[in-house]
C-alpha positions as CSV (number, residue, x, y, z in Angstrom):
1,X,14.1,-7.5,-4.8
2,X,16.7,-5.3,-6.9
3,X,18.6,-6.0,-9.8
4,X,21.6,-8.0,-7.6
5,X,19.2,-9.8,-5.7
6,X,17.4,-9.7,-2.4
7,X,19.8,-8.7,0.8
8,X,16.8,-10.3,3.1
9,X,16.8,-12.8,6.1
10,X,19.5,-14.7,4.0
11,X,19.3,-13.6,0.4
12,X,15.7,-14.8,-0.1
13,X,12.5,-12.7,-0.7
14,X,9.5,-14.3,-0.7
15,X,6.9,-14.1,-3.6
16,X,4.1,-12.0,-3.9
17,X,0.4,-13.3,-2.0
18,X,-2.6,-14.0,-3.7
19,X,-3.8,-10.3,-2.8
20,X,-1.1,-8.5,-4.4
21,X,-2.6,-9.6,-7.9
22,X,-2.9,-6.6,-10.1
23,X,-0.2,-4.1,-8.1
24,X,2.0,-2.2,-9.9
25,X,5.1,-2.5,-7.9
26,X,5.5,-6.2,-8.5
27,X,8.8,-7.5,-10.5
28,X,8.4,-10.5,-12.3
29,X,11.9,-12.2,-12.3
30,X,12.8,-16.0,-13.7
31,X,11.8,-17.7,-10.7
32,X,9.1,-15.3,-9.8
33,X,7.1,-12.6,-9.0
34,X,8.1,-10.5,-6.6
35,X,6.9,-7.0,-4.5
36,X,9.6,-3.9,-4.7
37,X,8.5,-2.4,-1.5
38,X,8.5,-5.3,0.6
39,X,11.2,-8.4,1.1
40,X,8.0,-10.3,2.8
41,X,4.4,-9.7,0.9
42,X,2.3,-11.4,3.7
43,X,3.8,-9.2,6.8
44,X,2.3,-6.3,4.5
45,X,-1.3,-7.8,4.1
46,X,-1.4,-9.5,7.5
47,X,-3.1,-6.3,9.5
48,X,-5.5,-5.8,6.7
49,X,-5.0,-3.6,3.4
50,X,-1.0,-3.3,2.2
51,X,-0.1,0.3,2.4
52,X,1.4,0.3,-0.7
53,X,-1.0,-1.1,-2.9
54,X,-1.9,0.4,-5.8
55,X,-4.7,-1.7,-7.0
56,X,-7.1,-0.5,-3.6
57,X,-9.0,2.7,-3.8
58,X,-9.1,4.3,-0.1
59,X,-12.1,6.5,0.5
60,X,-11.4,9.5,2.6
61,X,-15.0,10.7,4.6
62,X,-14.6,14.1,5.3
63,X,-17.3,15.9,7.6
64,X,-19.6,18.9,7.3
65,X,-18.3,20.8,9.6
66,X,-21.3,23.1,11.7
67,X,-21.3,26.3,11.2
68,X,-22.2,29.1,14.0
69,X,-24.6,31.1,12.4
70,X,-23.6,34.2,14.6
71,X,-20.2,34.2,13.4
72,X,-20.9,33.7,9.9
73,X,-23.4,36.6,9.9
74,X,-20.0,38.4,11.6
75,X,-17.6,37.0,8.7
76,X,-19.8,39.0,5.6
């Protein structure tokens, strides 16, 4: 949704989903609220988390990796 209006399947965006709530890419225009990213809200949520939320916190695990102790007692 832009200034001149939406240019998707026909002119008409669809409005934001109940889990977009609380994202900060969302345009609230006279007849709506509406995502900036994407033309169709649901497509976005329908595979799990929207990648463009900004509302959801992703937690990265990063492992430990193991350490040879031979080669460490090479690196000093």
């Amino acid at each position: 949704m832009s200034a001149k209006g939406c240019k998707y399947n026909g002119g008409e965006c669809r409005s934001i989903v109940e889990q977009c709530e609380g994202c900060q890419r969302i345009a609230e225009k006279e007849n709506g609220k509406y995502c900036i990213v994407a033309p169709e809200p649901a497509l976005k949520w329908k595979n799990g988390n929207c990648n463009m939320a900004t509302h959801i916190k992703t937690i990265v695990e990063t492992k430990k990796q193991k350490l040879n102790p031979i080669k460490a007692s090479k690196r000093r």
